[in-house]
N, C-alpha and C positions, 0 to 999 in steps of 0.2 A: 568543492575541493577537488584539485587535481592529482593524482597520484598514479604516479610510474613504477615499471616493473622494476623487482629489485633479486638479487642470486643470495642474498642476507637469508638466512633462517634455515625454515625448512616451509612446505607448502602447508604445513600443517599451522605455525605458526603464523604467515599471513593469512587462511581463513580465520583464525582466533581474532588475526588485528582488524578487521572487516568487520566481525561479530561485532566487536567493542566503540569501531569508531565510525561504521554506518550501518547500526543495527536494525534501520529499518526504511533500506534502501533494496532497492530489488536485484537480486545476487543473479539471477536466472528468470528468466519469463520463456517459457513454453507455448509457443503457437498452435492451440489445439484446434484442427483442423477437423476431425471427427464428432464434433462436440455441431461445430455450426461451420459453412464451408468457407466462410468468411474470414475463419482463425478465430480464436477465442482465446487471449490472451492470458495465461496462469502464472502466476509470478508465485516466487520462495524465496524473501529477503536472507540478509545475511546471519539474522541473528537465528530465523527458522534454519537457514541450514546449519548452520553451528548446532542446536540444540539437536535438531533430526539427526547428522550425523554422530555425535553424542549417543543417543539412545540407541541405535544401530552398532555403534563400536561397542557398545556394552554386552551387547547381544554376542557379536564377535568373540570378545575377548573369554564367554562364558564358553564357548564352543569351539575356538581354535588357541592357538600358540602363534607366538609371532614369528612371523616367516612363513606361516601356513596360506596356502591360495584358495582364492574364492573365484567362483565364475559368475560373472555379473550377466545374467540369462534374462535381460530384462530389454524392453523397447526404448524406445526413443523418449525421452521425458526428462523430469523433474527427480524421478526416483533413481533414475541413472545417476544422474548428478551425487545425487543422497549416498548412495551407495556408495561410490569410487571414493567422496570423501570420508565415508566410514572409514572405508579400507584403512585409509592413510591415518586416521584416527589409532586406527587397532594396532598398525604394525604390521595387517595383513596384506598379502600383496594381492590387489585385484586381476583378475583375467579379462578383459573388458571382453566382447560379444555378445551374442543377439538370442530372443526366442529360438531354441530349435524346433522345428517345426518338416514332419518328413523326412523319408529318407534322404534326400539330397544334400543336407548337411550333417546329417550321421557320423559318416566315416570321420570326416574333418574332427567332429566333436570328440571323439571315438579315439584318434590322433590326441590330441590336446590334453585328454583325461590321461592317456598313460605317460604323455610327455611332463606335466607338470603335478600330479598326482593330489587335485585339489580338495580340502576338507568337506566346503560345503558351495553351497550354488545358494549365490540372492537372489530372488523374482520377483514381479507385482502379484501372481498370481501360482499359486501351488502348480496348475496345469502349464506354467510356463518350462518347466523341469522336467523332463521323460519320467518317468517315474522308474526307473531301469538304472542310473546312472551310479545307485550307492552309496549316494550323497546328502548331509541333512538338508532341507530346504530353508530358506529363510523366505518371508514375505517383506519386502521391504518396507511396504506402507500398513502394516500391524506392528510394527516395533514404537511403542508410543518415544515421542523429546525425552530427553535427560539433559541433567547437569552435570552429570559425569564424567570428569578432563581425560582428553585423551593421553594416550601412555606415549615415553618420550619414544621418539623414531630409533630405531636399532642403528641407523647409518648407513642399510644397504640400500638392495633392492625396495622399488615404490610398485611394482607393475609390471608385467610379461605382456609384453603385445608381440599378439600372434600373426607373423606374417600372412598376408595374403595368399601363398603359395603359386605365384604364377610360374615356379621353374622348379617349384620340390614341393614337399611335403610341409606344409606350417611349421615354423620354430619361433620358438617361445625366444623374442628380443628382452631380455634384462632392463628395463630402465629404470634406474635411480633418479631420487629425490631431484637431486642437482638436474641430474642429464636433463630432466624434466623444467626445471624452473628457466634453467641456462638457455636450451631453447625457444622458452616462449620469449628470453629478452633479447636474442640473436633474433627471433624470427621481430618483433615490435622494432629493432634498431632498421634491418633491413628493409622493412615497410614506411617508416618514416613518423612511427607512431611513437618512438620512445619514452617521449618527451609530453606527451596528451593523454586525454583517457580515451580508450580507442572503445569502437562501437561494433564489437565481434554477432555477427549473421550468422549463421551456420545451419543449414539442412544435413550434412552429411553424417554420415551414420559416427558415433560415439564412439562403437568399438573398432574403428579406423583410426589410424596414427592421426593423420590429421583432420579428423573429426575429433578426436580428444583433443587434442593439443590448441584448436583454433576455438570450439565449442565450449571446451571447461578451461585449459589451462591459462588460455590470459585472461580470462575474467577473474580465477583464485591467486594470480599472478598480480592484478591489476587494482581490484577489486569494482571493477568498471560490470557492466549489466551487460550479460549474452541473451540473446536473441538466437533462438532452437525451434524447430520446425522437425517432423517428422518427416522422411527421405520421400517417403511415398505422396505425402504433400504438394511434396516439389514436383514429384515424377509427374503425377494427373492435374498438376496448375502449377508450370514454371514461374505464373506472375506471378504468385504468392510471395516466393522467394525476392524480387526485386521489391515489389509491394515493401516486405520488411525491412528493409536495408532504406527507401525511399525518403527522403526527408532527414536522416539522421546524420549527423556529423561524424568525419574520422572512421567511416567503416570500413571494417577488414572483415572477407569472405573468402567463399572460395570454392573450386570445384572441377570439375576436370572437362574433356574437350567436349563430350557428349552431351554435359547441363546448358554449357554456352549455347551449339547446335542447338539443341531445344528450343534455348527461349526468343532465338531468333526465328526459329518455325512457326511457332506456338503462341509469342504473345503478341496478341491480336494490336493492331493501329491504336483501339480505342483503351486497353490494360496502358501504350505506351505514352497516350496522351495527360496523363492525371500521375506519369512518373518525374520524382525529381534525385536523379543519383548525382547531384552534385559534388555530395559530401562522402562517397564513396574514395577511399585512398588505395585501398588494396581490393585485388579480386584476384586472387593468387592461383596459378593454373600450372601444376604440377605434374601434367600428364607426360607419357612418355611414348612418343617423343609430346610437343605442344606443335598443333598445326598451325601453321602461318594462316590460311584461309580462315579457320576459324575465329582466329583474332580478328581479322578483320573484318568479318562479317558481323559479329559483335559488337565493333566498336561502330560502323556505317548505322546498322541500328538501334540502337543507345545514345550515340554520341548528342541528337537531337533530347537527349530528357537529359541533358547535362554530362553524361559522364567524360571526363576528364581523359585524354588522349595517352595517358601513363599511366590511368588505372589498374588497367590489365598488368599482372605481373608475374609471368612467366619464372617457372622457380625450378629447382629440383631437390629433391631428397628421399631418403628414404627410413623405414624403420627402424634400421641398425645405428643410426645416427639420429634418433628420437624422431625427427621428420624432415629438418630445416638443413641444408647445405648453403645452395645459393640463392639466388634472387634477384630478379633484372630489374631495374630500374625503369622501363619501360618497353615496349614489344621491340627489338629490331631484328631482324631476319636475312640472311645470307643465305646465296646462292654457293654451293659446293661442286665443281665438277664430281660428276656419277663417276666416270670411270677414275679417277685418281682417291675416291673415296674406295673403292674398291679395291684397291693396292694399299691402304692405311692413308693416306697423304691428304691433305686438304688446300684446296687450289680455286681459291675464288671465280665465278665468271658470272658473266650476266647473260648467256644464253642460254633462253628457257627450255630447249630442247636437249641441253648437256647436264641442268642444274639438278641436284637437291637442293631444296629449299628449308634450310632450318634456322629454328628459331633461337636465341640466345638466351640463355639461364641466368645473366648477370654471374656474380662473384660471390665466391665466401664470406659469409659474414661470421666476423668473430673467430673463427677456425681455418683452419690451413689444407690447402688442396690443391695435388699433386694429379699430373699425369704422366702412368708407370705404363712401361711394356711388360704384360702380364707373363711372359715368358722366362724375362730377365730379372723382376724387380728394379731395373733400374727407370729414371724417367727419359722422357722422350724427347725430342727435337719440338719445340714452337709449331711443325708443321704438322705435325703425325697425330692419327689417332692413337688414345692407348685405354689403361687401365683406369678406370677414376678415382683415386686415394684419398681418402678425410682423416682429420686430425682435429680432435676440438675436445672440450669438456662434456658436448653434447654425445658425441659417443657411445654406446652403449656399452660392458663392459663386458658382452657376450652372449649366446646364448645359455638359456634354462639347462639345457642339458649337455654343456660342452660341445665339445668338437662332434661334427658330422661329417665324418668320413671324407674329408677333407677339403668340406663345406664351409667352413669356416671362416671367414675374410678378417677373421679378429688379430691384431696382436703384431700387425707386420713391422717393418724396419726401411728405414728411409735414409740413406746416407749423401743428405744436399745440403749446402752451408747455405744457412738461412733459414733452414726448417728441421724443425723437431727432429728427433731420430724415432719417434713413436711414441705408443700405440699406435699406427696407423691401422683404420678399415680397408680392406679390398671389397668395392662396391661390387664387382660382376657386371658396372656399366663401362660402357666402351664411351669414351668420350674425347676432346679438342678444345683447348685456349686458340681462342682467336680473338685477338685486340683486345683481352682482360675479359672476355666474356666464355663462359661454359656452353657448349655446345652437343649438346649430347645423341650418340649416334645409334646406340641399342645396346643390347644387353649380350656376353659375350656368348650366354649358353644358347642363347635363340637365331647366333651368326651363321647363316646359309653358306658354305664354302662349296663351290661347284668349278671343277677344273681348276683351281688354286685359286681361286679368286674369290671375296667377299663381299655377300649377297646382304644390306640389311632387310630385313623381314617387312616392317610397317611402309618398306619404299614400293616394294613390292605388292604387297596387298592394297595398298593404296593404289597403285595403277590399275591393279584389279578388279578392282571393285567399281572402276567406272567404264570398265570391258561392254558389260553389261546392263541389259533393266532391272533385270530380275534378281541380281544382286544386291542382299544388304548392306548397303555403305557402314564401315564399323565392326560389321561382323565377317571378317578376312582373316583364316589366318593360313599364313605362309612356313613353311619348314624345310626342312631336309628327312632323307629318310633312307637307308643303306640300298644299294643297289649291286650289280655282279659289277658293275664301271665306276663305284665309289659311290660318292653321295649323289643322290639328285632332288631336284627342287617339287615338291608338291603345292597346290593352293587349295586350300576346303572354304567355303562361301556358303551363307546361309542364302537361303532364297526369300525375300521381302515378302512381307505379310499381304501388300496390295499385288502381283502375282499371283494369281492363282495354279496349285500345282501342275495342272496339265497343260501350263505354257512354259513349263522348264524344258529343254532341250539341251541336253548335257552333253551333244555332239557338240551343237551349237556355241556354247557358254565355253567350253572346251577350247575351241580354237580360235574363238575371239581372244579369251585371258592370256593363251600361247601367242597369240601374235602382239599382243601390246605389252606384253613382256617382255617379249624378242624384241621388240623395236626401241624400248625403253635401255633396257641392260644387257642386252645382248645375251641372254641365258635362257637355254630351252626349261620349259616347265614339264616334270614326265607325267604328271596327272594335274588335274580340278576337277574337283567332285563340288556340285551345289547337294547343300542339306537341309532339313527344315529348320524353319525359324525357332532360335533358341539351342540348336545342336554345338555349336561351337564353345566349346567351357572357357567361363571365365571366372576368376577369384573373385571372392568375397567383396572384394573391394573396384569388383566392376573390370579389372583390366583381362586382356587376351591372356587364355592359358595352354600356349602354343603347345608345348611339353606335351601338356594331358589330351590335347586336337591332335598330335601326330600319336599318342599309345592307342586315341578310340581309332584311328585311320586305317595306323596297323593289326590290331583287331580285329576290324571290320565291325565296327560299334556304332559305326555312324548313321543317323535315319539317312536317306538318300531321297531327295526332293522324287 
């Protein structure tokens, strides 16, 4: 039996109809990795998860009120799954995230608890919970099945996913029930999977926008069998990952530029000879920016075990719009002149000494999207860069705690015939239509402005980083930082783990980075400092956290190779 996603009900209401009409089909299979290195396959049919979340909502509903938050402090599994559909069960809105573990995610945690002020914290294990936080614990896997109907949904809020924080402080994204279903059937129409039952992969971590949404939400959407792996799995045996997906029809994945790198490093000739990714349809690559090289290097390696020349699918979105905006239909890539990118304008050429090279995001699916001059509110010329504006049901309807000091991209006004007049999002991405495709250029708070002119950050770091040996490709990041002549350009570089420290020479590294910058963009750099490996912060969710790399800079926080 085939069956598509549908915006009908509520999410609570298709896992009921899954219960009922493949109760004993497998809802979720866990690749336990730990267990044996091989994976060890743990499956929780439809009708166990109906009954398990059951018993867990009851537990809930003895302990909280509806509308009350729970933080889901739990790993990578089956109990995750269990949990988030308790939630939904109860009325309770989940907090999706991970073990905390150390002070390094403290503070964040610490952030969260008085941003959303949540009743209790579910775990697999009591020590998974600080014991400090004030909160009751629940154990997820001691709450025996019930038959106990879940309570009807209030019709708000489903879920607070907490951003990343790569340019502030985490804030709790609002998602509703809808916001949640609407995207996974935007993101399946855009994939090409609307119409099949697709075969969702996923290592990425759960309490990531699109680790939830790819991992759980079109399997409870779909009622089709996800395929879950622990992130770390993936991290110490990239094959694992393709391994799972190998053989299977209609697969939709996904991951960002650094998995790709990986498993073209990593999976040995003889992992690639025994792969068959023919049946792969999506492998969705939502980084920001998406490297052209990368794609390519991916697909020269893979292409030979089948994978399909449009699998790769270059996308964008973000968590204030559930995950999903656009989606390319397959890689194509444009050359930009540098210097007219740098005046807003976009001016195609094909020499490679003038170009940026970016990749195309494909188009809105289902929802409507605008590019606004962040200045004006109004939108832009066909040529120009601007503001990135969405419009859709996926949308979120704000954050947890309102406006943030005028943080807020929620709520805006659009006055162009043809399109909504709102709600529109103000994404803080700087983006370009070019021939119906999304083009996305950086993020406006990470824009380098030096002598009036606009510096993007990952173009820079990127020429950076191959200045040098002893430089970690990846771990670059580039800023601005006040100076007595305005702003000027710094670059912080981790130093690669095969380096040894006493071959760093910071004179050296110094004025290689200054001159292949200069030669590139024409822009003096006033420092490059290399740090040890691991010094450069990045969010939860793996991306550069430029922001928090130039407060340790100017501090002087930085270890120094």
């Amino acid at each position: 039996m085939t069956v598509t996603a549908t915006t009908a009900g509520t999410v609570v209401d298709a896992v009921r109809r899954w219960a009922r009409e493949r109760p004993g089909h497998a809802a979720f299979t866990f690749l336990d990795h730990e267990v044996d290195p091989r994976g060890v396959p743990v499956s929780i049919t439809w009708a166990e998860l109906d009954a398990r979340a059951r018993g867990l909502a009851g537990e809930l509903r003895r302990r909280c009120a509806p509308g009350d938050r729970a933080l889901l402090l739990l790993p990578q599994g089956l109990d995750y799954v269990v949990a988030f559909v308790a939630c939904l069960y109860a009325d309770v809105l989940a907090v999706p995230l991970f073990p905390i573990a150390g002070e390094g995610h403290r503070e964040r945690l610490d952030g969260i608890l008085r941003d959303c002020a949540p009743k209790l914290a579910l775990t697999s294990a009591p020590v998974d919970a600080p014991g400090d936080l004030g909160l009751d614990v629940v154990v997820v896997g001691g709450v025996p099945p019930s038959a106990e109907p879940p309570v009807p949904r209030l019709g708000g809020p489903a879920y607070l996913q907490y951003t990343s924080g790569s340019t502030r402080t985490p804030a709790g994204v609002v998602v509703t029930d809808r916001n949640f279903r609407v995207n996974v059937r935007q993101a399946l129409t855009a994939y090409g999977l609307a119409e099949v039952e697709p075969s969702p992969v996923s290592w990425l971590p759960l309490f990531h926008d699109m680790g939830l949404v790819l991992g759980v939400g079109v399997a409870l959407a779909t009622g089709a069998e996800a395929v879950l792996m622990d992130p770390r799995a993936f991290l110490y045996r990239p094959s694992r990952w393709l391994g799972a997906m190998s053989g299977r029809r209609n697969v939709i994945s996904a991951g960002p530029n650094f998995a790709y790198d990986l498993c073209v490093r990593r999976v040995s000739a003889a992992d690639r000879s025994g792969l068959d990714l023919s049946g792969v349809v999506a492998l969705i690559n939502g980084s920001e920016p998406v490297h052209a090289a990368t794609v390519a290097r991916f697909q020269d390696a893979f292409e030979p075990c089948g994978l399909r020349p449009d699998a790769q699918r270059p996308s964008y979105g973000l968590a204030e719009a559930t995950v999903l905006v656009t989606a390319a239909s397959r890689p194509t890539t444009t050359g930009f002149d540098r210097a007219a990118l740098a005046r807003g304008r976009v001016v195609v050429t094909e020499d490679p000494e003038r170009a940026s090279v970016l990749v195309g995001c494909g188009g809105a699916v289902d929802q409507h999207l605008a590019i606004v001059d962040p200045a004006t509110g109004a939108p832009v010329e066909g040529d120009r860069v601007g503001e990135i504006w969405v419009c859709g049901e996926n949308v979120s309807p704000g954050y947890w705690s309102g406006s943030r000091s005028g943080q807020d991209g929620f709520g805006a006004r659009l006055d162009v015939p043809g399109l909504p007049d709102g709600p529109w999002l103000r994404t803080g991405d700087l983006g370009v239509l070019h021939e119906d495709q999304l083009y996305v250029v950086g993020r406006i708070k990470d824009l380098i402005v030096v002598d009036g002119r606009n510096h993007y950050p990952q173009d820079v770091e990127a020429v950076a980083a191959g200045a040098d040996d002893v430089i970690r490709r990846g771990h670059v990041a580039a800023f601005a930082v006040p100076s007595d002549d305005g702003e000027v350009m710094v670059v912080v570089a981790e130093r690669t783990s095969e380096a040894p420290r006493e071959s760093v020479d910071q004179a050296r590294v110094r004025a290689r980075v200054r001159a292949a910058v200069s030669r590139r963009y024409d822009v003096p750099v006033r420092d490059v400092l290399v740090v040890e490996p691991g010094s450069v912060p990045r969010t939860s969710s793996g991306k550069l956290s430029r922001s928090a790399c130039r407060d340790r800079y100017l501090a002087g926080d930085l270890p120094i190779s």
